[in-house]
Predicted model as a PDB file, atoms N, CA, C, CB and O in Angstrom, pLDDT in the B-factor column:
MODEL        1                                                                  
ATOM      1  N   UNK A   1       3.884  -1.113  17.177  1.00 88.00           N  
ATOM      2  CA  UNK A   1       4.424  -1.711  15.983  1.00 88.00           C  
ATOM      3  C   UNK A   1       3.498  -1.403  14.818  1.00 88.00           C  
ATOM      4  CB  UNK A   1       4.612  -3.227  16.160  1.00 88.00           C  
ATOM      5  O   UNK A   1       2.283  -1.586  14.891  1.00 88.00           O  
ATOM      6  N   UNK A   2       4.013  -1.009  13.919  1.00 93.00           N  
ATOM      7  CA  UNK A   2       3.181  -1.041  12.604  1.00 93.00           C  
ATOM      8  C   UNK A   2       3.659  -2.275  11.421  1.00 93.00           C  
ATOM      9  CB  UNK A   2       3.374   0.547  11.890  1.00 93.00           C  
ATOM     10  O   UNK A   2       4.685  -2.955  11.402  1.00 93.00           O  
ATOM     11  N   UNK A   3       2.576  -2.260  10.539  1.00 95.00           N  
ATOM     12  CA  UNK A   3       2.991  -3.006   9.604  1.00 95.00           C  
ATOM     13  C   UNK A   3       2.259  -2.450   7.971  1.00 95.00           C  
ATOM     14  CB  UNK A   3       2.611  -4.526  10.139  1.00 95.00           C  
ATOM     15  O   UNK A   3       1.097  -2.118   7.734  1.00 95.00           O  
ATOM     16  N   UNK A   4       3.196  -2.504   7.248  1.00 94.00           N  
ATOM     17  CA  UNK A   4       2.636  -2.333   5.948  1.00 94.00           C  
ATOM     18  C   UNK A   4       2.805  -3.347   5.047  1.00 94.00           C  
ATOM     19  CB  UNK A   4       3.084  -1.267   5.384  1.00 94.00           C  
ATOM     20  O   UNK A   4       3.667  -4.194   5.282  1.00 94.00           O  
ATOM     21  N   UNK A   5       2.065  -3.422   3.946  1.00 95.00           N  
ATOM     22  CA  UNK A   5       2.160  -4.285   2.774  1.00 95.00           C  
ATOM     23  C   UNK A   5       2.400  -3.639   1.532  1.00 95.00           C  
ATOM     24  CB  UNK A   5       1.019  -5.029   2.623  1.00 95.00           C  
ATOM     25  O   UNK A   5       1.736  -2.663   1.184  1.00 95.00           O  
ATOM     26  N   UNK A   6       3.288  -4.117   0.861  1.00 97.00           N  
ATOM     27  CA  UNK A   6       3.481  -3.224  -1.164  1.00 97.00           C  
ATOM     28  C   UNK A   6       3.243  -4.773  -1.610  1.00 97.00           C  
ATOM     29  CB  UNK A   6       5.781  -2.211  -2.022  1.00 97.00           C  
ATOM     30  O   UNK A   6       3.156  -5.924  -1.181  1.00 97.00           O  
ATOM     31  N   UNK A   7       3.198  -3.966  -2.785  1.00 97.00           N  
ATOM     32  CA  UNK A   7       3.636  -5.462  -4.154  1.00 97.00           C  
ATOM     33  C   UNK A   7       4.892  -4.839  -4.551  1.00 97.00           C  
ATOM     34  CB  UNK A   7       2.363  -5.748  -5.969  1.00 97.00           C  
ATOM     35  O   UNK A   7       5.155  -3.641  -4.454  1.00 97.00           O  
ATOM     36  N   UNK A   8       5.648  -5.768  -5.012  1.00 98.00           N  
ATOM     37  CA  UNK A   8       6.937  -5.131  -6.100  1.00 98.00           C  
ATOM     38  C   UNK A   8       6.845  -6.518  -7.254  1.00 98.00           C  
ATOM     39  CB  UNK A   8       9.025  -4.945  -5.087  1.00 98.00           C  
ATOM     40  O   UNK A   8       6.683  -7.737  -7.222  1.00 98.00           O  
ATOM     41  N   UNK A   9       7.060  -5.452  -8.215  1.00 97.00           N  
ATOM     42  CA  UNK A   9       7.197  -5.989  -9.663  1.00 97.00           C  
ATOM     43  C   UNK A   9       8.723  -6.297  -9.946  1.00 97.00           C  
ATOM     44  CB  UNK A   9       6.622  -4.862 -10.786  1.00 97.00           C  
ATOM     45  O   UNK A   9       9.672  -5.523  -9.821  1.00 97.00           O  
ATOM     46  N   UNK A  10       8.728  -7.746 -10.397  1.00 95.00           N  
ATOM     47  CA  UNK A  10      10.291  -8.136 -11.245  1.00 95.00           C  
ATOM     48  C   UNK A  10      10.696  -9.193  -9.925  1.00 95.00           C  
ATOM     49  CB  UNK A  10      11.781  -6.384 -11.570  1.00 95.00           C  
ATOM     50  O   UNK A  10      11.445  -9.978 -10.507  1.00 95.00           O  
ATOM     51  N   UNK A  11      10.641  -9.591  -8.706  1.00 96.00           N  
ATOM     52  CA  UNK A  11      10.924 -10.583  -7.983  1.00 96.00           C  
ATOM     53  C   UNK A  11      10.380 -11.871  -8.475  1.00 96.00           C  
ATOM     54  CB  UNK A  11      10.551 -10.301  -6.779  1.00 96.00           C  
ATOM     55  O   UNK A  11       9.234 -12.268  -8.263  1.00 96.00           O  
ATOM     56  N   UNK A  12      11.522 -12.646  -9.315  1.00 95.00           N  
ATOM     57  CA  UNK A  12      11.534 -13.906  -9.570  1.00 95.00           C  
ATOM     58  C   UNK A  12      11.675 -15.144  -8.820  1.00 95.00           C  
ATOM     59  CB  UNK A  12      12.199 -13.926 -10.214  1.00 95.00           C  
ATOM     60  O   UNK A  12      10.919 -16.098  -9.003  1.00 95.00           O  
ATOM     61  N   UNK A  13      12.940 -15.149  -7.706  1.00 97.00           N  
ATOM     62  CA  UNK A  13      13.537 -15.983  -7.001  1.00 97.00           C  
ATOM     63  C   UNK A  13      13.454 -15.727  -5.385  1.00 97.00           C  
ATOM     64  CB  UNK A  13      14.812 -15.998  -7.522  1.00 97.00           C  
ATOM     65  O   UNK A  13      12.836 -14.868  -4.756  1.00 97.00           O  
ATOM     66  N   UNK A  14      14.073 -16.501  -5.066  1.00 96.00           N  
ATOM     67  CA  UNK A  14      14.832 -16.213  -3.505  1.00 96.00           C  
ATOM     68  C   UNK A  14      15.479 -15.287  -3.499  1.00 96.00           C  
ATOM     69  CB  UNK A  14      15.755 -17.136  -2.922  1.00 96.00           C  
ATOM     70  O   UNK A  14      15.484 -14.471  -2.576  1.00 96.00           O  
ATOM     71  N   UNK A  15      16.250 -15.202  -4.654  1.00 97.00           N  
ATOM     72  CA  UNK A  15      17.695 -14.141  -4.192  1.00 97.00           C  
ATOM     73  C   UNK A  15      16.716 -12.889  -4.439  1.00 97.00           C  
ATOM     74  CB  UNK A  15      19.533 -14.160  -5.456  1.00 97.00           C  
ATOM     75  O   UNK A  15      16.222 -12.343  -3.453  1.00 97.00           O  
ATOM     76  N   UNK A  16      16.503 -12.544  -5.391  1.00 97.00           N  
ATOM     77  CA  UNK A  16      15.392 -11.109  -5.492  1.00 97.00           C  
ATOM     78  C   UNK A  16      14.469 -11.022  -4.241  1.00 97.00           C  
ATOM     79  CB  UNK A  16      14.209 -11.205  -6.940  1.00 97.00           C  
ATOM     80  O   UNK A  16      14.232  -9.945  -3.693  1.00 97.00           O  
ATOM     81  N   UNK A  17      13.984 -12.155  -3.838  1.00 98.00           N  
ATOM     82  CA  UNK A  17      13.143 -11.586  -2.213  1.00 98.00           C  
ATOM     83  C   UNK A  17      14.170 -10.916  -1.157  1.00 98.00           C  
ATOM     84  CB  UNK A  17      12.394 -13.116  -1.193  1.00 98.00           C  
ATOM     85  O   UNK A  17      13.993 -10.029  -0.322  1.00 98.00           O  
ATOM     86  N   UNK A  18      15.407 -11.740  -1.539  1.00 98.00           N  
ATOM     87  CA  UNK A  18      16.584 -11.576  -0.359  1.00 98.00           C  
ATOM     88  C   UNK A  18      16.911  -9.998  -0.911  1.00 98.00           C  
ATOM     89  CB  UNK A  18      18.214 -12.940  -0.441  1.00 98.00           C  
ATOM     90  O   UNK A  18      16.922  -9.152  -0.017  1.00 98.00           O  
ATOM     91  N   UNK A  19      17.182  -9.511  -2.311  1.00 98.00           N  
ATOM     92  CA  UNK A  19      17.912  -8.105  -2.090  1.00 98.00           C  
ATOM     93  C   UNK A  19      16.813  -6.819  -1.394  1.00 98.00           C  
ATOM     94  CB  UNK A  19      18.516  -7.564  -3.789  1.00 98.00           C  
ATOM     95  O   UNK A  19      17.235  -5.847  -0.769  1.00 98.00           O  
ATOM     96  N   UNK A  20      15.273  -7.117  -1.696  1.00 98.00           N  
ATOM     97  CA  UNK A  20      14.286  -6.170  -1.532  1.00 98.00           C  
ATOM     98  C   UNK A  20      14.703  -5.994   0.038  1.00 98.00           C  
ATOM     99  CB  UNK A  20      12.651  -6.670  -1.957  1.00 98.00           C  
ATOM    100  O   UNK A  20      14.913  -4.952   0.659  1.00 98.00           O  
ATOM    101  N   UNK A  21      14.762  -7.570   0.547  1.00 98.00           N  
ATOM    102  CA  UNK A  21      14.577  -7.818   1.864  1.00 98.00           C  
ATOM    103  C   UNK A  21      15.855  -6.727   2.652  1.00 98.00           C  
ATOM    104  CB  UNK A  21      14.732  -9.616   2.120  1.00 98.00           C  
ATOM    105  O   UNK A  21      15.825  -5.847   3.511  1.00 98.00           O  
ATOM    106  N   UNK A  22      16.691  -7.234   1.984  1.00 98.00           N  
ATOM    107  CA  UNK A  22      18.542  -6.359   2.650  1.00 98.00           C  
ATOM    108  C   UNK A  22      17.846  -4.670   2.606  1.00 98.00           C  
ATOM    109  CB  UNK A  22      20.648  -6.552   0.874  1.00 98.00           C  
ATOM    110  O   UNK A  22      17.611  -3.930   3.561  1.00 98.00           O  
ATOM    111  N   UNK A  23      17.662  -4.455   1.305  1.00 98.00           N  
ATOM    112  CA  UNK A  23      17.450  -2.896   1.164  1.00 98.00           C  
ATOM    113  C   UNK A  23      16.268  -2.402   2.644  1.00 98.00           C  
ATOM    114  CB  UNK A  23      16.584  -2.557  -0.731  1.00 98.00           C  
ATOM    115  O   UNK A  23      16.519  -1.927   3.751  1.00 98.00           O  
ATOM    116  N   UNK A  24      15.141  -2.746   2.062  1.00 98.00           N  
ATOM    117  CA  UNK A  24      14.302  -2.353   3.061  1.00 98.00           C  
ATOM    118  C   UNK A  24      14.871  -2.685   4.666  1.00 98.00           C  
ATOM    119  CB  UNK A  24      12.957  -3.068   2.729  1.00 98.00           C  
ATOM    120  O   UNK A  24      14.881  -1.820   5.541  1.00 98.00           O  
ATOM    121  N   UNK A  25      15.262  -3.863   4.840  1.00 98.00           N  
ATOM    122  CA  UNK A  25      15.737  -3.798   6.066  1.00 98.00           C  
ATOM    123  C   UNK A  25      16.530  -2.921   6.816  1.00 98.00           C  
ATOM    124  CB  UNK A  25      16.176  -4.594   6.143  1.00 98.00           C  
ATOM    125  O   UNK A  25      16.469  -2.777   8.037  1.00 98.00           O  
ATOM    126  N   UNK A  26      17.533  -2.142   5.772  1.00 97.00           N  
ATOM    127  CA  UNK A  26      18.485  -1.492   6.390  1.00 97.00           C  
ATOM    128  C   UNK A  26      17.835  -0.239   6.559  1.00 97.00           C  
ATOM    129  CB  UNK A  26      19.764  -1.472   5.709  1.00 97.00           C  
ATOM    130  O   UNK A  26      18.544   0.563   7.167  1.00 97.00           O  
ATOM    131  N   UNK A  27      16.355   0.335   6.110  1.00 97.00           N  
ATOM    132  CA  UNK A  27      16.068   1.221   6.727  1.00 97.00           C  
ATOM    133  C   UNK A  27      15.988   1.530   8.444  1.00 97.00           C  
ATOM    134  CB  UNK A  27      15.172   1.298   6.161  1.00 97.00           C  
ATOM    135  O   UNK A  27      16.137   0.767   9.399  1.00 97.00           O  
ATOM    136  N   UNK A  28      15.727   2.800   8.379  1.00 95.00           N  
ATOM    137  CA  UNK A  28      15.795   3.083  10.126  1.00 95.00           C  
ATOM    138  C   UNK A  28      14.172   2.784  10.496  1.00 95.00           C  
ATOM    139  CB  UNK A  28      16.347   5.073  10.662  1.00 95.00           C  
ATOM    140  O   UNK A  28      13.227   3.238   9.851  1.00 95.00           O  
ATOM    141  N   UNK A  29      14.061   1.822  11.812  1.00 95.00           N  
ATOM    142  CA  UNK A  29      12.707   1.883  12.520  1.00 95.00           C  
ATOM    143  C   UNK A  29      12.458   0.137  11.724  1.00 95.00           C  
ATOM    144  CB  UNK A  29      11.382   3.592  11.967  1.00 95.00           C  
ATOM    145  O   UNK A  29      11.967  -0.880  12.213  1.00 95.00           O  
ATOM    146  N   UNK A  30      12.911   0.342  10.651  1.00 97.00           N  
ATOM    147  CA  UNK A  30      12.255  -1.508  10.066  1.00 97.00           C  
ATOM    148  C   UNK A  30      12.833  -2.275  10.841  1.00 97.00           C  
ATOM    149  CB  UNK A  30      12.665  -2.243   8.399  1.00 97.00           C  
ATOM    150  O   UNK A  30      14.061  -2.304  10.923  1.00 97.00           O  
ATOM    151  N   UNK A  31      11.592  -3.456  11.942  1.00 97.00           N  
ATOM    152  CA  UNK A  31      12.195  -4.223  12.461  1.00 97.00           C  
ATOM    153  C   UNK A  31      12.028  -5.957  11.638  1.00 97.00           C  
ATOM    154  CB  UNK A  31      11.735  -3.959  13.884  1.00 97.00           C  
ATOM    155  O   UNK A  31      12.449  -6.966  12.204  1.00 97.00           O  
ATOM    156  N   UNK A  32      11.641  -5.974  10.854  1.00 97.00           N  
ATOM    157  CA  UNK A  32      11.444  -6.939   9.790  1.00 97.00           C  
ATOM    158  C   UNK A  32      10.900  -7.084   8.512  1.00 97.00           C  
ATOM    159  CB  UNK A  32      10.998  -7.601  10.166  1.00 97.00           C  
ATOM    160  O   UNK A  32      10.006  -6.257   8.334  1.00 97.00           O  
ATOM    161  N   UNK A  33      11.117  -7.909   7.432  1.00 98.00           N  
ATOM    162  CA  UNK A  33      10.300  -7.657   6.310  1.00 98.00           C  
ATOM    163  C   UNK A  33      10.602  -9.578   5.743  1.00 98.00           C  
ATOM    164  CB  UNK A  33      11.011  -6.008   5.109  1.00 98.00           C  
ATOM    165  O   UNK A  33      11.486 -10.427   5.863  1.00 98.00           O  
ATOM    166  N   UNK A  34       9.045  -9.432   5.027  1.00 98.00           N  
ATOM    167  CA  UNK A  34       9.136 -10.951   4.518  1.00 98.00           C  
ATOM    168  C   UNK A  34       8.886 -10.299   3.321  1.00 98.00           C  
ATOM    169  CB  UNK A  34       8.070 -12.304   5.063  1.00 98.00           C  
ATOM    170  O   UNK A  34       8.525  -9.135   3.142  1.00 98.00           O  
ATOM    171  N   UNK A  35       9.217 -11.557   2.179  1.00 98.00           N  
ATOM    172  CA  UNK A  35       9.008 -11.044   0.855  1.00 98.00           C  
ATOM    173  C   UNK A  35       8.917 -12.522   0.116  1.00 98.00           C  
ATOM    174  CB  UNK A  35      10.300  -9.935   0.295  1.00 98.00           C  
ATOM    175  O   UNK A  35       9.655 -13.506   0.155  1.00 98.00           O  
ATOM    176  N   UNK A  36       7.588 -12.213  -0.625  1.00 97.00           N  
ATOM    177  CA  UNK A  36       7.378 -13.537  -1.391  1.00 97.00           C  
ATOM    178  C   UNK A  36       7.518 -13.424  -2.531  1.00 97.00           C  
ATOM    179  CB  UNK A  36       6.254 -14.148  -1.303  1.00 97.00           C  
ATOM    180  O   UNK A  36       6.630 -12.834  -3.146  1.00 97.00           O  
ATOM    181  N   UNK A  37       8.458 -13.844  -3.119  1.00 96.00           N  
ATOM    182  CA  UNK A  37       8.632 -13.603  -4.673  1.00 96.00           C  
ATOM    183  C   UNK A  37       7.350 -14.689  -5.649  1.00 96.00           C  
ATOM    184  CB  UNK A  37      10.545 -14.140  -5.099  1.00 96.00           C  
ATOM    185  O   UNK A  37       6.832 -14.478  -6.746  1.00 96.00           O  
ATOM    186  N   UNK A  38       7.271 -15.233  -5.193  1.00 96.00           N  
ATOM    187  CA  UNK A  38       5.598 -15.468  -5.938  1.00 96.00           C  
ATOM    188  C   UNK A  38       4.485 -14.456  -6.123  1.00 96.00           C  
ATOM    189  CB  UNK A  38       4.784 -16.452  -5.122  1.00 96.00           C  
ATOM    190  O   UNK A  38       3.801 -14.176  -7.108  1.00 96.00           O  
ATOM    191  N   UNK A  39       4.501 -14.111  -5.202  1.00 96.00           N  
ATOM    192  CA  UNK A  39       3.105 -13.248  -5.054  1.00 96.00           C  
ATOM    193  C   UNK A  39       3.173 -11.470  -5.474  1.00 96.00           C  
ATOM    194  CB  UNK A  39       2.639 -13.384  -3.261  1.00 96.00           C  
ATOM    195  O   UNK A  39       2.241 -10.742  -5.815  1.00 96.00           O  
ATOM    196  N   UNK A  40       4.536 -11.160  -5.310  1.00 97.00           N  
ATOM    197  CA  UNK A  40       5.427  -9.978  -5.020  1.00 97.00           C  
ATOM    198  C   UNK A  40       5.067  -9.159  -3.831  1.00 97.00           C  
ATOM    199  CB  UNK A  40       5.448  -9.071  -6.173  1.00 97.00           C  
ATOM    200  O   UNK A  40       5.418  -8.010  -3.560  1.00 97.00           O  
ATOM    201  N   UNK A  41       4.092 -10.194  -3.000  1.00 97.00           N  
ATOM    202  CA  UNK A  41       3.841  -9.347  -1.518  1.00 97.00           C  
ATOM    203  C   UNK A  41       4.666  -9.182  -0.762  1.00 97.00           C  
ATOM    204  CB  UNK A  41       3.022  -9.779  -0.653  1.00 97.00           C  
ATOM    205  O   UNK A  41       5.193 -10.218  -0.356  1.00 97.00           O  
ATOM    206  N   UNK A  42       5.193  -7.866  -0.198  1.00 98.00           N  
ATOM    207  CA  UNK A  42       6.198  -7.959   0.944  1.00 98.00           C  
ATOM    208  C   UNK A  42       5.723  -7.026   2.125  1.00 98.00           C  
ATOM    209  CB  UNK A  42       7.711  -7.508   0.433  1.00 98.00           C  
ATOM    210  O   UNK A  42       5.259  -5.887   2.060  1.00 98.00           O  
ATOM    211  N   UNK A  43       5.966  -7.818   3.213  1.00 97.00           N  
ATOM    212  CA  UNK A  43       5.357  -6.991   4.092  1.00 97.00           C  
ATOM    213  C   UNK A  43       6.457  -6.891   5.184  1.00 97.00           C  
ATOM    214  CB  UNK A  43       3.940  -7.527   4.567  1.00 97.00           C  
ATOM    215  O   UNK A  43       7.189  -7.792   5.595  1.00 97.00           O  
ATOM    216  N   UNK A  44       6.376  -4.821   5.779  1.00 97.00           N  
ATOM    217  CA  UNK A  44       7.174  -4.401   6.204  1.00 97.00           C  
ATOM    218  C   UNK A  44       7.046  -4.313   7.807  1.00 97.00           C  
ATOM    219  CB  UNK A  44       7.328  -3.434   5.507  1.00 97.00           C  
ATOM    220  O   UNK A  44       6.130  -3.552   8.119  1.00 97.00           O  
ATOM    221  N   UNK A  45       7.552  -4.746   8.644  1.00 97.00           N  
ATOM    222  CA  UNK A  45       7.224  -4.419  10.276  1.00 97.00           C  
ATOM    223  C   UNK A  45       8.479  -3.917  10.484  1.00 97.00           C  
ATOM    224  CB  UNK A  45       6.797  -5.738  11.425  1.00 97.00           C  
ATOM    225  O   UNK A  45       9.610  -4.148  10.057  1.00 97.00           O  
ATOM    226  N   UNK A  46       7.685  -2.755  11.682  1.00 96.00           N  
ATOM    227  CA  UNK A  46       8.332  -1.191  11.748  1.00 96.00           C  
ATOM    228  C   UNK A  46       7.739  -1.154  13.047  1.00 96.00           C  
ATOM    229  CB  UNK A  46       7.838   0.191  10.528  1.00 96.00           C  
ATOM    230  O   UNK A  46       6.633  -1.645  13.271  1.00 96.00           O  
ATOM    231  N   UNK A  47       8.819  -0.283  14.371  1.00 93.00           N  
ATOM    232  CA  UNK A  47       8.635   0.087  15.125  1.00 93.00           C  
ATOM    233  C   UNK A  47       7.892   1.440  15.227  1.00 93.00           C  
ATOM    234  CB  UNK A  47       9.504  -0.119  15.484  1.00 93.00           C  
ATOM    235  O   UNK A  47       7.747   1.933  16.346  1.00 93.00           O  
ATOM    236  N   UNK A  48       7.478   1.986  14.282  1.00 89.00           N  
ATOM    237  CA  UNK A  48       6.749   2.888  14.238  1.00 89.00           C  
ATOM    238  C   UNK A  48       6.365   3.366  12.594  1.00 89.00           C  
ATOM    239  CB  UNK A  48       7.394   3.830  15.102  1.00 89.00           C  
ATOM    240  O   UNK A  48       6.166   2.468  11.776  1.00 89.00           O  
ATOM    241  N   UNK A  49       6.306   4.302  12.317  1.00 88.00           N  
ATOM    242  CA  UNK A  49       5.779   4.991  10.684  1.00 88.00           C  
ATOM    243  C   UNK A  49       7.173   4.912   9.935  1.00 88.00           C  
ATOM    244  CB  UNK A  49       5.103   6.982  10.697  1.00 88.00           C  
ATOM    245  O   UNK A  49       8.244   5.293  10.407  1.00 88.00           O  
ATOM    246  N   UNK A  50       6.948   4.276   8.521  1.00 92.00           N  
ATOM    247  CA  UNK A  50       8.289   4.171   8.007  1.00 92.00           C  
ATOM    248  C   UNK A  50       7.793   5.129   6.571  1.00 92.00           C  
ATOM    249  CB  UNK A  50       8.944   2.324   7.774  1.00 92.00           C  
ATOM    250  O   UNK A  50       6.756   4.803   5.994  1.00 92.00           O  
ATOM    251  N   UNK A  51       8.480   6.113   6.154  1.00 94.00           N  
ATOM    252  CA  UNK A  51       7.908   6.757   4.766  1.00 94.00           C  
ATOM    253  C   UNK A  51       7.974   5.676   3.963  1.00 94.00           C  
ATOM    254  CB  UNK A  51       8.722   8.027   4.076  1.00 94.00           C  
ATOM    255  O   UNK A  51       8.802   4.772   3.852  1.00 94.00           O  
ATOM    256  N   UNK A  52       6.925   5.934   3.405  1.00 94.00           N  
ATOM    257  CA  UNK A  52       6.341   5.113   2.123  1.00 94.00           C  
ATOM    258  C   UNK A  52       7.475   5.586   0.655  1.00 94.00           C  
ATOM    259  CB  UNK A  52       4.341   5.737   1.806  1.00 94.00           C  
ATOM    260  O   UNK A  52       8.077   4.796  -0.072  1.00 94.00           O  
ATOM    261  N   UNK A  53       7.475   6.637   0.603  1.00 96.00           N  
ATOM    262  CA  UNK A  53       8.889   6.918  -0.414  1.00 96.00           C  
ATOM    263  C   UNK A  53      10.389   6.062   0.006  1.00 96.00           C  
ATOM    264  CB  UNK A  53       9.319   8.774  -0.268  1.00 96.00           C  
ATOM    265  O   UNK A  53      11.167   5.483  -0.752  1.00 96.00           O  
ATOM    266  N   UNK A  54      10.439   6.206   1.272  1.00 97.00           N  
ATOM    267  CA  UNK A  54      12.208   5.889   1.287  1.00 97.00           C  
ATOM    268  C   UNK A  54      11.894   3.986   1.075  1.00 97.00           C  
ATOM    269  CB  UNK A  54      13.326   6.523   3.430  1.00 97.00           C  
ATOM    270  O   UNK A  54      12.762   3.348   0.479  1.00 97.00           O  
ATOM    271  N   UNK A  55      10.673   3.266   1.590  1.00 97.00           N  
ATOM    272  CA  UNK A  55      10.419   1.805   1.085  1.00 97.00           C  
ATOM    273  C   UNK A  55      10.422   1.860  -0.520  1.00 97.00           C  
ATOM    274  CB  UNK A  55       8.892   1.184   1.671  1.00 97.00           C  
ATOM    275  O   UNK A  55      10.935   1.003  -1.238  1.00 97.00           O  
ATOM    276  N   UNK A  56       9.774   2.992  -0.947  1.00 97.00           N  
ATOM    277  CA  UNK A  56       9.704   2.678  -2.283  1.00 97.00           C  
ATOM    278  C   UNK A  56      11.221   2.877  -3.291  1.00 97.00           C  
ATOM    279  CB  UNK A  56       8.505   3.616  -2.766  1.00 97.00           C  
ATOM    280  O   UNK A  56      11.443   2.276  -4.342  1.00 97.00           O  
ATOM    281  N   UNK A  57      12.160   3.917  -2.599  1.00 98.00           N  
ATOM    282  CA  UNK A  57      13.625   4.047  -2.875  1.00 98.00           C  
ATOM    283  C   UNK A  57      14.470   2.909  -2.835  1.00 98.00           C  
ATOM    284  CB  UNK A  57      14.179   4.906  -2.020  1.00 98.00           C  
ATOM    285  O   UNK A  57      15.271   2.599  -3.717  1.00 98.00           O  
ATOM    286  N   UNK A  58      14.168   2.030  -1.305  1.00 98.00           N  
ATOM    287  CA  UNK A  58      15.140   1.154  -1.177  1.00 98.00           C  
ATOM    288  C   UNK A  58      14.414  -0.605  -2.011  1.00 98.00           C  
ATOM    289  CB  UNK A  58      15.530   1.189   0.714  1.00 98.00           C  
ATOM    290  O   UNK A  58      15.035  -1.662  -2.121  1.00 98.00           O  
ATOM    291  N   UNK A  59      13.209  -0.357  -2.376  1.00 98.00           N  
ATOM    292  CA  UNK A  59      13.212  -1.789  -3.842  1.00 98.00           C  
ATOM    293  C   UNK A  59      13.642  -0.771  -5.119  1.00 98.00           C  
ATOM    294  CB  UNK A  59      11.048  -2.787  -4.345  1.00 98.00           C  
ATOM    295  O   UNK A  59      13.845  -1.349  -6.187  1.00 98.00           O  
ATOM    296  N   UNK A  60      13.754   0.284  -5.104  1.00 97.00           N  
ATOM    297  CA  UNK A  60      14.163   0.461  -6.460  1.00 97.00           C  
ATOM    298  C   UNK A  60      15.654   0.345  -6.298  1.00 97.00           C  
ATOM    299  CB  UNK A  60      13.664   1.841  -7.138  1.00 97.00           C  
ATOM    300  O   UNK A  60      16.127  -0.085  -7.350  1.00 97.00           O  
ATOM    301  N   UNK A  61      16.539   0.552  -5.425  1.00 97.00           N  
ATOM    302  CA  UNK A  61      17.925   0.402  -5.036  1.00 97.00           C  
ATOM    303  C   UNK A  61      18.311  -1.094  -5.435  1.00 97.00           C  
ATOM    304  CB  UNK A  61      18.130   0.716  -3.425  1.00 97.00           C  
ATOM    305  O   UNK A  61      19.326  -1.366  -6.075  1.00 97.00           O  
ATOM    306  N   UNK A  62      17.307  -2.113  -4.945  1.00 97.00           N  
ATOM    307  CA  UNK A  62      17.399  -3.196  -4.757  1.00 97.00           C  
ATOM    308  C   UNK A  62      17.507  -4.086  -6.560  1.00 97.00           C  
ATOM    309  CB  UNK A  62      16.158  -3.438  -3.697  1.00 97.00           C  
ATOM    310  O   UNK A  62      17.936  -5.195  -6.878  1.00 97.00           O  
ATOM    311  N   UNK A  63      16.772  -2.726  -7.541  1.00 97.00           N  
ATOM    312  CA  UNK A  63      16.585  -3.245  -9.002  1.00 97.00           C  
ATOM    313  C   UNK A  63      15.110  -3.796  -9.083  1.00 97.00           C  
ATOM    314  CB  UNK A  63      17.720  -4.489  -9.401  1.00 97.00           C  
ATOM    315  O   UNK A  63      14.925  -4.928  -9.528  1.00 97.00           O  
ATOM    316  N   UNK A  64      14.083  -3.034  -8.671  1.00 98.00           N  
ATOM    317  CA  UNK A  64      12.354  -3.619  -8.583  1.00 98.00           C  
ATOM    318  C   UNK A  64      11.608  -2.417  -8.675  1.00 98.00           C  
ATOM    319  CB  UNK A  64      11.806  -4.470  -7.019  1.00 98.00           C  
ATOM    320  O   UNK A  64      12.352  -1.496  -9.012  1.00 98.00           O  
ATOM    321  N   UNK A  65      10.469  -2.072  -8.515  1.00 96.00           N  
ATOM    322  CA  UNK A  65       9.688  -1.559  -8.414  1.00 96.00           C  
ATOM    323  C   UNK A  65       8.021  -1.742  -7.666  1.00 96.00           C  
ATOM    324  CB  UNK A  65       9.911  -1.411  -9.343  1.00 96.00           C  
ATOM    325  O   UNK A  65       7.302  -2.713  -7.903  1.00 96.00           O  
ATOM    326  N   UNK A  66       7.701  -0.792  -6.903  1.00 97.00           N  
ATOM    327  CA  UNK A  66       6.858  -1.245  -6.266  1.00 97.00           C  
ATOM    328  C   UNK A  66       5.413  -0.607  -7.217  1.00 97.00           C  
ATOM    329  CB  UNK A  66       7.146  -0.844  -4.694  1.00 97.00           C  
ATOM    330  O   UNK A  66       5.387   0.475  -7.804  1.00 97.00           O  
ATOM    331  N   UNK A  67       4.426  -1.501  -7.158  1.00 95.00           N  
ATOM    332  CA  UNK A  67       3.583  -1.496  -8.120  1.00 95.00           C  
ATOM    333  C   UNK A  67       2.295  -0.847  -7.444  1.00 95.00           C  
ATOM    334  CB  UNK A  67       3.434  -2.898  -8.716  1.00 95.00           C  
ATOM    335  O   UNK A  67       1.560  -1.434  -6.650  1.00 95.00           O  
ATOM    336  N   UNK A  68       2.183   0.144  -7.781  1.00 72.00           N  
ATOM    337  CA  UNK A  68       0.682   0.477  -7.250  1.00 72.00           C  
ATOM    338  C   UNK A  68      -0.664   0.518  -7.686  1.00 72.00           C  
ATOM    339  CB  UNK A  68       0.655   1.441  -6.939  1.00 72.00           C  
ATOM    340  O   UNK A  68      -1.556   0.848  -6.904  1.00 72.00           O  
TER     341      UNK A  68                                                      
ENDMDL                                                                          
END                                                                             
């Protein structure tokens, strides 16, 4: 199992943790993701290596950006 951590910029609420959460989730290999819209920490668990681009595609899908 792996796990990674981003920040994303612009998560205000619940519902904004919830769309990052849908997007990233529906990648392939992600077997979970939490997302704190306080903090903008979200962290990704993955059955193995997930590209760091297609996480960073699916919060921008979602309307966010991940902040580096």
């Amino acid at each position: 199992m792996s796990t990674s951590i981003i920040t994303v910029a612009g998560m205000t609420c619940g519902g904004c943790a919830s769309k990052v959460r849908a997007e990233i989730g529906a990648l392939d290999g992600v077997t979970g993701v939490e997302a704190d819209p306080a903090t903008g920490r979200v962290t990704v668990e993955s059955g193995g290596t997930v590209d760091p681009d297609a996480i960073g595609n699916a919060v921008e899908a979602a309307g966010y950006r991940v902040v580096t």
